[in-house]
N, C-alpha and C positions, 0 to 999 in steps of 0.2 A: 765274757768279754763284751765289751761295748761296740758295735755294731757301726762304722759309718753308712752315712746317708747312700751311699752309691750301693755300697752291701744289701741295703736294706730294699734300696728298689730293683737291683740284679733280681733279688730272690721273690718280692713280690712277681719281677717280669717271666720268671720260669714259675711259678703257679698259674699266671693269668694266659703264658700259653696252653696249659694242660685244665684251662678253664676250672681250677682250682681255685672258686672267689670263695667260698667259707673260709677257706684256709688261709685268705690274706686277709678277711676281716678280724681272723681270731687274734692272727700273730702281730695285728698295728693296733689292733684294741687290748694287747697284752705289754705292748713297748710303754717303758718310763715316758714320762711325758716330755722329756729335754729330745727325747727319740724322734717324736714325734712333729719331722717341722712340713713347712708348707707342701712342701715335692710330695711326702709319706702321706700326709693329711687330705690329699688332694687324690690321692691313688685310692685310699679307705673310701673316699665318698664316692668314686666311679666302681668301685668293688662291690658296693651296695647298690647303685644302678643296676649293674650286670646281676648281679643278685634275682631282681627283681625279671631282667630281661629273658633269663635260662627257665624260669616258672612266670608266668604273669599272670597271677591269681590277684583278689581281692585285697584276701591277706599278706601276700610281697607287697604291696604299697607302701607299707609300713618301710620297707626298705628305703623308696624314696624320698619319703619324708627325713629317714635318718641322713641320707644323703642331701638334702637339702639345707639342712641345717650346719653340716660339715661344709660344704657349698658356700654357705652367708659366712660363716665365723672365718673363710678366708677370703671372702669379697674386697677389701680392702686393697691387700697383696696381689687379687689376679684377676679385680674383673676387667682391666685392660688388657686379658689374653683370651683369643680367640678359643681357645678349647674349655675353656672355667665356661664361660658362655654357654658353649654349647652341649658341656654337663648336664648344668644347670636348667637348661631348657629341656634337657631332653627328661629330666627328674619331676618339671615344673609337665610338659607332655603330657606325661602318663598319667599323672593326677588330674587329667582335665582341668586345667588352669589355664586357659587359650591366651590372656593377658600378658602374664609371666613369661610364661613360654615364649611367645613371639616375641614381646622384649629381645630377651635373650639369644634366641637365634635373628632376628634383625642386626643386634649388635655384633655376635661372630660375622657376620657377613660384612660387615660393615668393615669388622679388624680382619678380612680377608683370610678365614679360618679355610681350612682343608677338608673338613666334613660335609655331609650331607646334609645342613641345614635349610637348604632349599628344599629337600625333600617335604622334609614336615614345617615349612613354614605355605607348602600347597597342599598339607594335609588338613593345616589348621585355617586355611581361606574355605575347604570343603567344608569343615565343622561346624566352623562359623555361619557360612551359606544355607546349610542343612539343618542346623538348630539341635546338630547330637555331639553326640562326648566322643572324643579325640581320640579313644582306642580303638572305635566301631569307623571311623575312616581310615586308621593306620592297617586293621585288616582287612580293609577292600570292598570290605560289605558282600552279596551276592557272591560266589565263586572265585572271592578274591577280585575281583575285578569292575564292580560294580559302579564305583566312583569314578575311577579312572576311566572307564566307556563314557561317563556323564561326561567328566573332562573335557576327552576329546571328541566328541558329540559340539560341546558348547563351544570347543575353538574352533572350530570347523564354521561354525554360524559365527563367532567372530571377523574369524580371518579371512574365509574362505565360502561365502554363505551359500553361495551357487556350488559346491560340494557338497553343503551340509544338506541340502534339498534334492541330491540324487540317493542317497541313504534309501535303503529299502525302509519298509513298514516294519515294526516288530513280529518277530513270529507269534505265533500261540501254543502255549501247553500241550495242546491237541497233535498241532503239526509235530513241534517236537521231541515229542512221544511217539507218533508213528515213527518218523527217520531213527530212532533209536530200535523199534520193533525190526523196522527192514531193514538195516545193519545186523541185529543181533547180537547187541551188546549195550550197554550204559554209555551214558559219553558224559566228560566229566561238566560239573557245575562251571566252570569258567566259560566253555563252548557255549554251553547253553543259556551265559547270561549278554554275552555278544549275541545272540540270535533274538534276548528277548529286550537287548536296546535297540536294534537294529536290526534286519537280516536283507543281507544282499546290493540291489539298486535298483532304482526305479525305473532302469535304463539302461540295457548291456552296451558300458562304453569304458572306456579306460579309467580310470581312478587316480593310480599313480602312473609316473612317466616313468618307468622300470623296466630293462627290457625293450620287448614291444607293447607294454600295456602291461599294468592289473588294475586288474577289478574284485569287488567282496562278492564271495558266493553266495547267494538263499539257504536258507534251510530245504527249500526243496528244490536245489541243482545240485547239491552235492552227490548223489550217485550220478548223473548227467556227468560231470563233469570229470567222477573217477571212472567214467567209461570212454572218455574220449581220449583220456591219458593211458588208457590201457589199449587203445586202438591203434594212438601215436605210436605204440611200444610194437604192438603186433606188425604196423606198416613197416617201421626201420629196423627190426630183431628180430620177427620172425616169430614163429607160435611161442616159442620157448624161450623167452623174454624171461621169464622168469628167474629161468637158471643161470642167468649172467650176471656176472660182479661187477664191480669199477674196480678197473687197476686200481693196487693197494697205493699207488703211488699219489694220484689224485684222489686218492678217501683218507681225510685226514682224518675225521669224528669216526673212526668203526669203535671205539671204546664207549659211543654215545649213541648211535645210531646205526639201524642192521644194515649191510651192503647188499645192497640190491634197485633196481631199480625204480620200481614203485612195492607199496606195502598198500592191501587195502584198509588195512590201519592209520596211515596216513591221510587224516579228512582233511579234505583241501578250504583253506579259511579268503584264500586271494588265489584269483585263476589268471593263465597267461601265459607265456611261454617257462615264463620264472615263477612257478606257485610257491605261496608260503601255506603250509598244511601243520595241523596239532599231530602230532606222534603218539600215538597210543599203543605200540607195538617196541619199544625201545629197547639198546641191551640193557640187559637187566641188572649187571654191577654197577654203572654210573651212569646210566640213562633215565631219564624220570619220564613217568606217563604224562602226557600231556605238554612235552616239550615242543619248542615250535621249531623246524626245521624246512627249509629252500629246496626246490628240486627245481635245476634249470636243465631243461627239457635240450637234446641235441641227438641230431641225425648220428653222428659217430660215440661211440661208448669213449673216446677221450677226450671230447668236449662235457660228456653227459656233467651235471653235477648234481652232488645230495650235501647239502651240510645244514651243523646243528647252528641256529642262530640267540635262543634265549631258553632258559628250563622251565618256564611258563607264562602264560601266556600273560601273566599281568608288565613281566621286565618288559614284555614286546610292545604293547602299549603306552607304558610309561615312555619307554623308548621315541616314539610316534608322536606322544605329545611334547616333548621334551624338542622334540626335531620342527613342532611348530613352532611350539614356545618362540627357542632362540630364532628362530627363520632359516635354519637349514633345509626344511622342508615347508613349502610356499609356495602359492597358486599362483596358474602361469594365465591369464588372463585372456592372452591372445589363444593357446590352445586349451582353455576351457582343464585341466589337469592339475594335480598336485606333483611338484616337483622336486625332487630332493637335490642341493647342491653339489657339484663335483663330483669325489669318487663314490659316496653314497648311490648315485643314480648309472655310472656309467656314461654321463651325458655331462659335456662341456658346461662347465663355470662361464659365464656370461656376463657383464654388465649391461643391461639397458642403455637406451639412447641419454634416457635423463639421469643416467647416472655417472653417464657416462662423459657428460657434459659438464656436471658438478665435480667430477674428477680432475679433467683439463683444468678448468679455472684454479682449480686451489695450485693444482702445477704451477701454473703461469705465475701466480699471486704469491706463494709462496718462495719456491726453485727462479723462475724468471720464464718470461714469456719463449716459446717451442716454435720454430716457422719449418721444424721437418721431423718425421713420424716412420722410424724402422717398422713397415707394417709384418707381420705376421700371416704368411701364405696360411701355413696349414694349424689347426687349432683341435686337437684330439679331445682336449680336455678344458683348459682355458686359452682365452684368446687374449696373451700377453706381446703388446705393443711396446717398441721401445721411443719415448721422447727426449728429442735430443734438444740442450738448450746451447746456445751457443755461447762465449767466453765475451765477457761485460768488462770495463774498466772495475769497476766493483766488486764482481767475483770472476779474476781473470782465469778461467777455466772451465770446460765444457761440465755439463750433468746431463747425463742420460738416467731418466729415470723410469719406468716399468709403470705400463697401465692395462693391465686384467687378470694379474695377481690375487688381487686382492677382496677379486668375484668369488672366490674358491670361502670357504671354513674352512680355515683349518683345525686338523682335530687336536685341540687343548684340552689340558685336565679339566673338570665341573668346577674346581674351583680359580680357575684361572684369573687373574684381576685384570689382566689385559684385551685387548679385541684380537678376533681371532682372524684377523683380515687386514692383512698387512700389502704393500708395495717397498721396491727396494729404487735405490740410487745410488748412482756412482762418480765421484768427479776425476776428470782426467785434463790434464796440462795442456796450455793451450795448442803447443806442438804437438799433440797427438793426433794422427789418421784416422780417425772414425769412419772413413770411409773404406778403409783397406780390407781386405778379404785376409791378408796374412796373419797367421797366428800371434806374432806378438804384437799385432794393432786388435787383433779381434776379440782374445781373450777376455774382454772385460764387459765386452758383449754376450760372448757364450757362459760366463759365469752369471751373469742377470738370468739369463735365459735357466740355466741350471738349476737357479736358488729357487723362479718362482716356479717350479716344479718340483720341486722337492720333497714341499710337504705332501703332497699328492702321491708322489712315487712311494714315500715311505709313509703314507699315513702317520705324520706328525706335526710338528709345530717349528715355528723360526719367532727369535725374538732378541732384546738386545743382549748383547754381551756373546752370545751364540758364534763357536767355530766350525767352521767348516773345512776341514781339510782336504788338501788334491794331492793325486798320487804320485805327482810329480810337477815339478817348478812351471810357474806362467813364462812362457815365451815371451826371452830377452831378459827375464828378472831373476830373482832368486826368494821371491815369496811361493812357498807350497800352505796356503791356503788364506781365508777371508773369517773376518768379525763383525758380526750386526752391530752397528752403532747407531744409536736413535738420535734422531734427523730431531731438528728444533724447529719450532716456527719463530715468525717475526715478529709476533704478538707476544705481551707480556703480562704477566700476570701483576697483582696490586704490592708486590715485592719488587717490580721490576726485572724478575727472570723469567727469560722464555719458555714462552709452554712446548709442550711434543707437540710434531709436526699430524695432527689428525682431521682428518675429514670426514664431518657424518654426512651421509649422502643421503638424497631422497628418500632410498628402499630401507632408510635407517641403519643401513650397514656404516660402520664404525671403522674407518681405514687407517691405519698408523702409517707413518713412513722410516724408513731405515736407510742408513749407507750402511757400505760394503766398505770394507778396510784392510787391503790384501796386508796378509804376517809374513814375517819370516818364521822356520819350524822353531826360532830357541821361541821367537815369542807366543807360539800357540802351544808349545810346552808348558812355559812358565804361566798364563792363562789355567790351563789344564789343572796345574799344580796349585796355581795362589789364588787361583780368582780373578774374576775380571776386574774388579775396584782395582787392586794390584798393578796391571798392566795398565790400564788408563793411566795410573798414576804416575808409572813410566814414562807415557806419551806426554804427560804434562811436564814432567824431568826435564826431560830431551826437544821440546817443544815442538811437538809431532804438530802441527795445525788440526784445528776444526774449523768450519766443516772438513774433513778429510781428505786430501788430494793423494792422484795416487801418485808416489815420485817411486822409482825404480832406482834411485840411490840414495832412499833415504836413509839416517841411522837405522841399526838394528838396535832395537832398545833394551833386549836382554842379550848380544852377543858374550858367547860363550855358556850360556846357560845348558846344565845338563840335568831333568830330571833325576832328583835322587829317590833310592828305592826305598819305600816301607813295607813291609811283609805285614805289619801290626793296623793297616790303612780300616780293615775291615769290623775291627776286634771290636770296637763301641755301634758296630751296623745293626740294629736288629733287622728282622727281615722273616718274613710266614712263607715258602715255597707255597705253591698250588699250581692250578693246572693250565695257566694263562702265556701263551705264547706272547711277550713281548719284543715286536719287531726297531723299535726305535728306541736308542738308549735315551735321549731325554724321557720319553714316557716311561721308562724304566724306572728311572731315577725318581720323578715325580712321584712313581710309587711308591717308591720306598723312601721316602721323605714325609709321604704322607701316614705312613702306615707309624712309624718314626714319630711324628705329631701327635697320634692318638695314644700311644703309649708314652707323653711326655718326654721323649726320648730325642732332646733336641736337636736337629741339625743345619740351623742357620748359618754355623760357621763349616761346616765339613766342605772339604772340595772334594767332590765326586770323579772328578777324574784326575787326582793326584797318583802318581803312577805307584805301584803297588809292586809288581817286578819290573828290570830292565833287560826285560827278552821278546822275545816275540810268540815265545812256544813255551805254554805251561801245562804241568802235567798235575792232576786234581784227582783228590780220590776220596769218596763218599757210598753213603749207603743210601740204598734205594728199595722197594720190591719192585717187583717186574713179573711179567706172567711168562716169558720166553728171551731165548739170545734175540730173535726177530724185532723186539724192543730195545733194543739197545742200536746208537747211533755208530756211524761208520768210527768214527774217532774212537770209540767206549771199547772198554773190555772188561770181562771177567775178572778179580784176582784169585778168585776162588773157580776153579776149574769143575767141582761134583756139587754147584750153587742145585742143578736142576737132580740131583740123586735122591734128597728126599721125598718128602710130602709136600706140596703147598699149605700156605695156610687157608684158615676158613674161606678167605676171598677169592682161591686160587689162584694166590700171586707168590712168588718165593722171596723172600729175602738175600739180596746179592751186595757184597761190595764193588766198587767199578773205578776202574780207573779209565781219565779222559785226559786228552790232549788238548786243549783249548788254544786256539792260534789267534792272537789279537790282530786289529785291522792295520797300526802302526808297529814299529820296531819294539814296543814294550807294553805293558796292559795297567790301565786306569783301573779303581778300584772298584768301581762301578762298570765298567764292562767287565772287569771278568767274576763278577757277582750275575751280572744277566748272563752271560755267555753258563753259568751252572746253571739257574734258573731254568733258560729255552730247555735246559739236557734234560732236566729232571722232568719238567713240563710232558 
């Protein structure tokens, strides 16, 4: 039987998770050649990639080379796609072709591709820098790590050069080698090649603003400083420090890291009240030697904290530099320190004075001149101001707009095409109280207030098109929730249509502006279900105004509208479970759209939160292994009652079936939430 094209890539996509690429080069190099179109063609050339990536010998070269050429023979057809690109490059990589290569991951970037191209287009800046071939900086050089220390060594004298000058001196051979004798163990090459870019400071003073302070340790404070944490432990615990655990309840890693207090296996890399230290004593199913792991130091055992932060020490550095890179992590001038932005540090998001100033003006310039400022008593995290503009014959209605918002990063995926620093506005009818303290004058002020905390509370992102639903109706209305719609400026581009409303500021931060656009629930359903094009398109129907006013009797633009269910929502989803708690369904989503991209598996038209059932309560049932009942979540159960009767397997974990009760946040579950809501379980 002759094979459709969907057939043919289903069954390559069940080889390539069982990382079964022989097996799909044999079976698309054995199809008729009518078999064989772009989709199929283009999966055979990433199947030789991987090929090559599973062994990276001499001899697998060869592979990319056949991949390359499968590559050009459809250039035609796909180099205006982001992923052919970064194939391609990644084919052109490994052959030390730095030219090529960069080409082609410049151009994914360019077409706003989902991959890691940035990775290796700063692998191919070190290569080039360095005068060596492209494999010997893609594996880190020294201990893995050796480039990447150059890195962030060199942005450090960029960005921050009065940091880069507190840097300890390199260790020597000599030193350590003793600190390995007086441990009484090896410690592995990565440790050792941070000590032999750098060790310590030239100066015991704060480093990062983390905490109360860290600082890089020496090679020769390291016992020092695991004696002073084992002092701490004897002062507040008592001799027998040792034999205490953290409540299971607060130790989320004990599958990654031993519960206890301290380990003298744990070498402390940043000292402070918060150290980061290398693990070298880890559990041994899913713990790796050498992982880097937090211990924030606390007088009572349920503030104490231990968690795993990266499985080696090179992600925690990429990490570091990647945190300069973008400017999430940036030198504070006035106190002399490296800072990391918002919830990174613990420490309020900020705008400077002169940024703070270039903020206003584009307000005034853009929105209309402000002569009063809802200040902001107390500021935990950011210090979000509301300005209020007052109703013009022009645009007769107030704008209260948000100023320190937009001080914060928010956390966006790597490949995000937008800034991740936003502000929000709101217009309100000229008859509106702004001044009122009552719920239905105030609402539109506590919901500013709401949004620009949001992504902070929930470690995510806001951007246009974006719902936000409330648990219950705004005071006076009958809208139960808000839609980000991007704010326009006055300026216009060589078309004549107006650009986004963005301001780059002094610090280079990059601020978008949004309204807020309270729904009624059919139309955050119908959003949900079609899409936002959809709904917009609606509001233009019905001629909803922009910029947005908010009217409390305005049409409903989808009344009557009732989510209809698809059970089948999920069927074309692919999707890898692992062991990654995702706390925010857009970041959720993002993932599996991108994971979706890399396997060709297109999802530009799916609506993620098309609703799936119309209930509230779903009950799911899936295999898992598990080492104990004690793994399994309150909701979970057994179906199998004698799951723990046998043997374990090798791992000592059993294999169980389970069934869960999944409770969606509204009356019915999106298809995409209750794909994370398995995920967290399985997690």
């Amino acid at each position: 039987n002759i094979m459709t094209e969907q057939q043919i890539l289903k069954k390559i996509d069940a080889w390539d998770e069982q990382d079964k690429i022989q097996a799909i080069v044999d079976f698309v190099e054995g199809l008729p050649v009518e078999q064989r179109t772009t989709q199929v063609l283009s999966e055979l050339a990433r199947a030789y990639n991987n090929l090559y990536w599973l062994d990276q010998t001499e001899e697998n070269k060869n592979h990319l080379r056949k991949a390359i050429e499968v590559f050009k023979y459809l250039e035609d057809e796909l180099s205006e796609e982001a992923a052919w690109n970064y194939r391609i490059g990644y084919s052109y990589f490994f052959l030390d072709d730095k030219a090529n290569s960069r080409k082609h991951f410049e151009k994914h970037e360019e077409l706003g591709g989902c991959n890691n191209a940035y990775e290796f287009l700063n692998w191919l800046n070190i290569a080039e820098k360095k005068g060596i071939p492209t494999y010997d900086v893609y594996t880190g050089g020294k201990g893995e790590v050796e480039y990447d220390l150059e890195v962030f060594v060199d942005l450090l004298k960029e960005k921050a050069p009065k940091m880069a000058e507190k840097l300890g001196n390199p260790a020597t051979e000599a030193e350590i080698s003793a600190l390995e004798q007086r441990l009484g163990f090896e410690l592995p090459e990565s440790f050792k090649q941070l000590h032999r870019t750098f060790s310590g400071q030239k100066e015991d003073v704060p480093f990062f603003a983390v905490g109360e302070g860290q600082s890089f340790v020496g090679i020769n404070e390291v016992e020092q400083v695991q004696e002073e944490i084992i002092s701490y432990l004897k002062k507040h615990y008592g001799e027998n420090w040792a034999d205490l655990k953290l409540p299971e309840e607060n130790f989320e890693d004990d599958y990654l890291v031993k519960n206890t207090l301290y380990n003298r296996k744990w070498i402390p890399i940043l000292k402070g009240n918060d150290l980061i230290c290398m693990d070298l004593d880890p559990v041994e199913e899913d713990g790796l030697a050498g992982q880097i792991i937090i211990i924030s130091l606390a007088e009572n055992i349920e503030d104490y904290y231990v968690g795993h932060i990266q499985f080696r020490m090179r992600a925690w550095i990429d990490y570091m530099n990647d945190s300069i890179s973008s400017g999430r992590l940036s030198y504070d001038e006035e106190e002399d320190i490296m800072k990391f932005e918002g919830r990174d540090s613990g420490l309020p998001a900020y705008y400077d004075e002169e940024d703070r100033t270039a903020l206003e003006k584009y307000i005034a310039k853009e929105f209309g001149e402000f002569n009063d400022v809802f200040h902001e008593l107390e500021s935990p995290d950011i210090h979000c101001d509301v300005y209020i503009i007052e109703p013009t014959p022009e645009a007769n209605y107030y704008t209260l707009v948000t100023g320190g918002m937009g001080a914060y990063m928010m956390n966006v995926p790597a490949d995000y095409p937008y800034t991740p620093h936003i502000e929000l506005a709101i217009n309100l009818p000229p008859t509106w109280n702004i001044r009122s303290e009552e719920e239905k004058d105030y609402w539109p002020i506590r919901w500013l207030k709401i949004l620009a905390r949001l992504p902070i509370n929930h470690n995510t992102y806001l951007g246009n098109g974006h719902t936000i639903p409330s648990n219950e109706a705004f005071e006076g209305t009958n809208f139960k929730g808000v839609i980000l719609v991007a704010a326009q400026s006055n300026e216009k581009n060589e078309d004549g249509e107006n650009l986004p409303a963005i301001v780059e500021l002094p610090s280079e931060r990059r601020v978008e502006f949004f309204y807020i656009q309270p729904l009624y629930e059919e139309e955050m359903d119908f959003k949900l279900d079609q899409g936002t094009d959809a709904l917009f398109d609606k509001f233009i129907e019905q001629d909803v105004p922009y910029p947005p006013v908010v009217d409390v009797n305005r049409v409903n633009v989808c009344e009557g509208y009732a989510p209809a269910e698809n059970p089948n929502l999920l069927d074309n989803v692919a999707w890898a479970f692992n062991d990654k708690i995702y706390e925010s369904l857009q970041n959720f989503w993002m993932a599996v759209y991108d994971y979706n991209q890399d396997i060709d598996n297109n999802l530009d038209d799916y609506a993620p939160h098309s609703t799936i059932f119309n209930s509230k309560k779903v009950k799911v049932m899936y295999e898992a292994y598990i080492k104990d009942e004690k793994s399994l979540w309150k909701y979970e159960k057994l179906l199998n009652p004698d799951t723990f009767d046998g043997e374990p397997e090798d791992d000592g974990l059993y294999y169980a079936e389970i069934m869960a009760e999944c409770e969606a946040y509204e009356d019915h579950f999106g298809a995409i939430e209750l794909l994370q809501w398995i995920h967290n379980s399985l997690a």
